[in-house]
N, C-alpha and C positions, 0 to 999 in steps of 0.2 A: 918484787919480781924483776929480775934481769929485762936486758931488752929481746935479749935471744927469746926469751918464753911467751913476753910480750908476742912476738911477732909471729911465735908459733898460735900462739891463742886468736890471733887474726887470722892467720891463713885456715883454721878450724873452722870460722863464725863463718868465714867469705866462702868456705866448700860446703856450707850446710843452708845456704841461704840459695846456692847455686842449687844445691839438691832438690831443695823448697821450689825455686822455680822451675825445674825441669821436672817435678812431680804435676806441677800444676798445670804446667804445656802439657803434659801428656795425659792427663784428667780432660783438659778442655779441647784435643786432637779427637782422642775417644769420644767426648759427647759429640762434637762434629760430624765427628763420623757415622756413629750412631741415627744421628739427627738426619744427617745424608739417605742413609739403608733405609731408615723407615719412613721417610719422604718419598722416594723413589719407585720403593715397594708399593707406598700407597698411591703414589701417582699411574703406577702399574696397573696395579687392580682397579683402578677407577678406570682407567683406558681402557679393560677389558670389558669392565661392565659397561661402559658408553657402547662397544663393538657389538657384545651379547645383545645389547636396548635395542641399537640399529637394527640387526639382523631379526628379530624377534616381532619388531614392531612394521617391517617390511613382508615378512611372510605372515603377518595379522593383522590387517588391517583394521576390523573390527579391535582390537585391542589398540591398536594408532587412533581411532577415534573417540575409543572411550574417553582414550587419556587427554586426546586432546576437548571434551566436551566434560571432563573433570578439572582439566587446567582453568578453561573460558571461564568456568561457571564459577572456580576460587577466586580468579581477578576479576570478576564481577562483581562479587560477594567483597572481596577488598575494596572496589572502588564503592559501592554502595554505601560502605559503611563510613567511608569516609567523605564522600561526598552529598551523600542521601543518595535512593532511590532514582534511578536515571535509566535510562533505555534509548542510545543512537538511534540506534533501527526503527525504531518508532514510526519517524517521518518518511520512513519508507513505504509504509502501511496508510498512511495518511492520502486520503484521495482528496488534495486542495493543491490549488495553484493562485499564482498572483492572476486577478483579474488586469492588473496595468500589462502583463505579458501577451494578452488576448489581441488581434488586432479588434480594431476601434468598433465594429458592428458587434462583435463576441462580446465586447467589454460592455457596451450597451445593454446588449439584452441579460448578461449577468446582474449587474448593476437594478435594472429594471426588475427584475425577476427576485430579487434578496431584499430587493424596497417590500414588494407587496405579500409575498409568502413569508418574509419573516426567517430566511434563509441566510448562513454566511455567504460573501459572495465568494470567498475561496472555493469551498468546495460546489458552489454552481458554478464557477470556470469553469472546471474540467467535466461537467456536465455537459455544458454548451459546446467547449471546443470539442469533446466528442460527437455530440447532435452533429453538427456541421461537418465533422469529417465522415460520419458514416451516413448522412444523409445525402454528401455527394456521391457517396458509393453507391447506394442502394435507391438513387435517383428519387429521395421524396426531401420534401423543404424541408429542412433544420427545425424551424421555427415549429413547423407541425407536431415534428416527434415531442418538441421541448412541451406545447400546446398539452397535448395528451398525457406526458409525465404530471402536467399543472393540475388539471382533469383528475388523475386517478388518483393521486397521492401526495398532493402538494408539494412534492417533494422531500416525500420521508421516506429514505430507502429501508426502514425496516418497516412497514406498513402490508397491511394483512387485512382480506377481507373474509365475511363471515362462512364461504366458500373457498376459502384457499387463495385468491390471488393477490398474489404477493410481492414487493418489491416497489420500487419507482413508476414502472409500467400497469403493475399491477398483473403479472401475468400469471396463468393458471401453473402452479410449478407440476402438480401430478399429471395435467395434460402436456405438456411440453417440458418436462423431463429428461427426454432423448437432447434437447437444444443445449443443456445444460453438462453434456458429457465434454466436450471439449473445453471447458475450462473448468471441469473436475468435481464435478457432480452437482448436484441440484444446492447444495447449499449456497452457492453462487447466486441465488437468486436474489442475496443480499448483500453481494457487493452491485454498486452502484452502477458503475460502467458496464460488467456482466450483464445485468437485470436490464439496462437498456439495448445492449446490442442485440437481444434474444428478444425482448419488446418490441424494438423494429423486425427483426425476422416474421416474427408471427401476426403484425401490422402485414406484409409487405404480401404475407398467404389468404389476410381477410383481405385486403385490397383485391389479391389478384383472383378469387373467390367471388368476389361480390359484382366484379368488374366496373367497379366506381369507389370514390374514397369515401362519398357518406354510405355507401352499400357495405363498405370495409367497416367504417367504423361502426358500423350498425351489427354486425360479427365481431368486431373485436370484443366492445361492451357486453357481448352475450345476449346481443336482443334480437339477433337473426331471425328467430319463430316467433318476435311479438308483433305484435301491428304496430308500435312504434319503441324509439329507444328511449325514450324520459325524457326527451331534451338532450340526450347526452352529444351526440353531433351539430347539434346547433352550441352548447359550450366550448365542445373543442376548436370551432371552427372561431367564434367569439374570442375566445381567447389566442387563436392562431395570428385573427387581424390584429388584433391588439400589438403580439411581436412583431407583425410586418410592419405595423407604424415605429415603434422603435427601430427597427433596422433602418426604416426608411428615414427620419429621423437622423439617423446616425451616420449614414452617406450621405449628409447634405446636400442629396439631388433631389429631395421632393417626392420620389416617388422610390420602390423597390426596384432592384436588379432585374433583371430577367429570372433567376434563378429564384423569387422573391415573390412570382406575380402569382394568381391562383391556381391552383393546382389540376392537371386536368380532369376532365369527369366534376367539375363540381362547380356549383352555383358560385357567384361573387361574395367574397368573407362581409360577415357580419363585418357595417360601419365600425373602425376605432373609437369611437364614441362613444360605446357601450360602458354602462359603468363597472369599475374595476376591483369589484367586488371578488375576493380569492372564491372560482367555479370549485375548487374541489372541497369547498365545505357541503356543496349539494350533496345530494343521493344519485346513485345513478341504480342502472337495474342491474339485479343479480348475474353475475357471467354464467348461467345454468348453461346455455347454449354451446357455449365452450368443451363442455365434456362429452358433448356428441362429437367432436372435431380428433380424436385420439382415433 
C-alpha cells in the first residue's frame, strides 16, 4: 500500500470514530434530556397533588384528622415495634407527685399516711396537697377532710360500698350525681382528686345542715335517723388528732397553727395517743340516710 492510501485509510478510521462519538453524544443528550422531561413532569404532578392535598384537606377537616390520627397511630405502631410497647402520655394520667416537692407539714402527713395505710406516698401527695388547698378554700382543716378519706376508704379510690358509695370519700354517686356534671359526668367518682373535691362539697352541706361538724358527720355517714353513728365520728375525729399531732410535729413549735387547732362546733380531738390502728378496717353504718338528701 502506498502512503497516499495509507493516509487515506486513516483519515476514514479518524471520520468513523468521530461519527461514533457524535452518535454517542447525541444518544447520551437525548437520554438527558429525556431524563430532564420526565423529572420535571413528575416533579409537576407531585406539586399539583401536594396543592390538591392542601386544599382538600383545608375544606375537610375531618379528613385532616383522620389522616393525621392514621399517620400518629403508624409512628406508634413503628416505635412500638421497635422499641416495645411505650405510651408518653401515660404520666400525664398518673395522679402522683414527689412527696420532697410538698412543703415540710404536706410531706409529713404524706409520709405518715403511706406508713400506716400501706399507700404509695406519691400519689398521697397530691391527695394531701389538694386537702389543704381546698380546705383553705371551703374553710375546713385539711387534716379533717384527709381524717375521713382514712375513715371511709383507706385510701382506695376505687372503693365501693354495698349501697353505692363510692370513691375515696365514699360518696353516694346516684344521690349527688348533679356534683359530678362539671367534671363530666359521674364517672369521675373515681378519679381521686374529683371524688374529693365533690366529698368535701357535700361534707360542707352535712356540716351546714347539721350546724355542728360531729352533727355533719353524723349525716355525712348516713346515720342522721339513728340514735347513734357506730362510732364513726369519734374515728374520724381519732384519726383527725392523730394528723394534728404530725403537722404539729412537723412545725417544730409544739403545738398546731391556728389553722390546725379544733374545729368549731366540736368537742377537743381524741388524745394522739390513741392507738394507730388503720379506722377504716371498721364497719361503719349504712349511708341509707343519704338517699333522703336528693
Amino acid at each position: 500500500m502506498t502512503a497516499l492510501g495509507q493516509f487515506g485509510l486513516d483519515l476514514n478510521v479518524a471520520a468513523h470514530v468521530k461519527n461514533v462519538r457524535s452518535s454517542v453524544s447525541n444518544i447520551v443528550d437525548d437520554i438527558a434530556q429525556g431524563f430532564f422531561e420526565i423529572t420535571h413532569n413528575s416533579f409537576a404532578l407531585l406539586g399539583l397533588a401536594v396543592v390538591f392535598a392542601v386544599i382538600t384537606l383545608t375544606a375537610r377537616p375531618d379528613l385532616r384528622q383522620a389522616g393525621e390520627f392514621k399517620l400518629m397511630t403508624w409512628l406508634q405502631e413503628r416505635r412500638e415495634a421497635a422499641v416495645g410497647f411505650t405510651e408518653p402520655a401515660a404520666i400525664e394520667r398518673a395522679t402522683a407527685s414527689n412527696p420532697k416537692d410538698l412543703p415540710s407539714q404536706q410531706a409529713a402527713v404524706a409520709y405518715w399516711l403511706s406508713k400506716k395505710y400501706g399507700v404509695a406516698p406519691e400519689p398521697l401527695s397530691v391527695l394531701v396537697a389538694e386537702a389543704f388547698d381546698i380546705g383553705q378554700k371551703a374553710k375546713l382543716d385539711p387534716t379533717l377532710i384527709l381524717a375521713i378519706m382514712a375513715i371511709e376508704s383507706g385510701f382506695n379510690p376505687f372503693a365501693q360500698s354495698p349501697v353505692g358509695a363510692q370513691g375515696l370519700m365514699q360518696v353516694m354517686t346516684k344521690v349527688h350525681h348533679d356534683k359530678y356534671d362539671n367534671f363530666g359526668g359521674k364517672l369521675a367518682a373515681f378519679d381521686p382528686v374529683t371524688n374529693l373535691r365533690v366529698g368535701v362539697k357535700v361534707l360542707q352541706e352535712c356540716i351546714s345542715r347539721a350546724g355542728s361538724l360531729e352533727g355533719g358527720l353524723k349525716y355525712y355517714v348516713g346515720a342522721a335517723n339513728m340514735d347513734d353513728d357506730g362510732g364513726y365520728a369519734g374515728k374520724v375525729m381519732g384519726e383527725h388528732a392523730r394528723l394534728l399531732a404530725v403537722v404539729a410535729s412537723a412545725s417544730k413549735r409544739g403545738a398546731p397553727s391556728p389553722f390546725f387547732g379544733t374545729p368549731p362546733g366540736t368537742s377537743r380531738p381524741v388524745p394522739a395517743s390513741l392507738p394507730a390502728k388503720p379506722e377504716a378496717e371498721g364497719k361503719t353504718p349504712e349511708k341509707v340516710a343519704l338517699l333522703n338528701q336528693s
